[in-house]
Wavefront OBJ file of the C-alpha trace (Angstrom):
o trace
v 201.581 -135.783 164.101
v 198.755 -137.676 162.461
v 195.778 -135.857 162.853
v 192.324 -138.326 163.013
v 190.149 -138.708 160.099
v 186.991 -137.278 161.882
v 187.628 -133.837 163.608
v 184.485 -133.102 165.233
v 182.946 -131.295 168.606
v 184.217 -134.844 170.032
v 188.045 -134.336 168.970
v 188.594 -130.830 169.543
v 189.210 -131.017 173.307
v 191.679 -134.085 172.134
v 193.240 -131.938 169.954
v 193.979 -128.889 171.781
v 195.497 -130.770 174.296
v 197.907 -132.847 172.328
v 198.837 -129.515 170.766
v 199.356 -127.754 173.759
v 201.561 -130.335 174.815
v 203.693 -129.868 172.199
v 203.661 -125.788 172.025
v 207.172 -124.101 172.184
v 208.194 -127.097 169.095
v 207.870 -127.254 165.579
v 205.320 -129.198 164.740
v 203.792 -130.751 161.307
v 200.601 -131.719 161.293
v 199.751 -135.001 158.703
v 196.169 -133.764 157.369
v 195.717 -136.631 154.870
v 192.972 -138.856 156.738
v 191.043 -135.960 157.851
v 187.285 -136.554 155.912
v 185.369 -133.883 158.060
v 186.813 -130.961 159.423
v 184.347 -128.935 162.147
v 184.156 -125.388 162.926
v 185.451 -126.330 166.354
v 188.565 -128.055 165.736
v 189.308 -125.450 162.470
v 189.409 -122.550 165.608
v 191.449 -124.976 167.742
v 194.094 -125.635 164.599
v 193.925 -121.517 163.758
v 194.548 -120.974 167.146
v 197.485 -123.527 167.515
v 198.848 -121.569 164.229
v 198.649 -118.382 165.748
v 200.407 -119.109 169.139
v 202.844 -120.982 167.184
v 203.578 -118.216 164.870
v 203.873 -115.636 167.864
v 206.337 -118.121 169.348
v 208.220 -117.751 166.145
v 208.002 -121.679 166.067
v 206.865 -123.479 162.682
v 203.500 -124.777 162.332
v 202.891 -126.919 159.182
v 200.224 -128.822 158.183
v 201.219 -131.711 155.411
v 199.043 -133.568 152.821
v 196.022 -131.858 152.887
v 193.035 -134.518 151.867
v 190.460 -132.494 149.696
v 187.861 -132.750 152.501
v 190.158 -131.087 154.728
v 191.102 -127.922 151.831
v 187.620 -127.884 150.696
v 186.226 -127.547 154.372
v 188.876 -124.616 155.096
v 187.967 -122.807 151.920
v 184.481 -122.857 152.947
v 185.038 -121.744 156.344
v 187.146 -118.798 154.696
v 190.325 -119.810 157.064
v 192.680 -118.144 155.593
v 195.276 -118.514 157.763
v 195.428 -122.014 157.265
v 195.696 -121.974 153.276
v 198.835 -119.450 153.225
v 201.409 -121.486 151.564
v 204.671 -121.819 154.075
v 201.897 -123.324 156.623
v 200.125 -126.025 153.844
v 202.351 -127.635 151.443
l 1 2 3 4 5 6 7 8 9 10 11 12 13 14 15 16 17 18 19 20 21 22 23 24 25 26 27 28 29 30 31 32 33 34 35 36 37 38 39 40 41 42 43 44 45 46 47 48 49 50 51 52 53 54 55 56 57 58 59 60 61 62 63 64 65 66 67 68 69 70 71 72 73 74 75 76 77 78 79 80 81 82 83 84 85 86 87
C-alpha cells in the first residue's frame, strides 16, 4: 500500500480507515512519497503497528523517504524505527 505524499490532520481519518480495512493481513506500507509526516497520522501508523503486532500479523513499512525517518526521529517514535518493521 502506497501511502500519500502529504500525511496531515486531512489524511489521518483516510488512513485509519484503509488500515482498518485491511487489519487481520500483513500489510507493507510504501513510505517513499511521504514529504510531511503529522503527529496525527504518526499515532494512527503506531497504532496500526501495535494492533498488528498483537494480532501477531506483520506490519512493514518499505522505503522510508528522509522526510518520513527524519519526522519519526523527531517525534521520538520508536516503534516505528525498530528494524523488522522499517527496512
Amino acid at each position: 500500500m502506497q501511502l500519500a505524499s502529504i500525511l496531515d490532520l486531512a489524511a489521518a481519518a483516510p488512513l485509519s480507515a484503509a488500515l482498518r480495512a485491511q487489519r487481520g493481513k500483513p500489510i507493507e506500507l510504501d513510505v517513499s512519497a511521504v514529504e510531511r509526516l503529522g503527529g496525527l497520522c504518526l499515532q494512527v501508523l503506531v497504532a496500526a503497528q501495535r494492533a498488528w503486532q498483537a494480532d501477531g500479523v506483520p506490519f512493514t513499512l518499505v522505503n522510508p523517504s528522509q522526510p518520513f525517518a527524519d519526522a519519526v526521529r523527531l517525534m521520538a517514535a520508536d516503534e516505528l524505527t525498530a528494524s523488522e518493521i522499517i527496512r
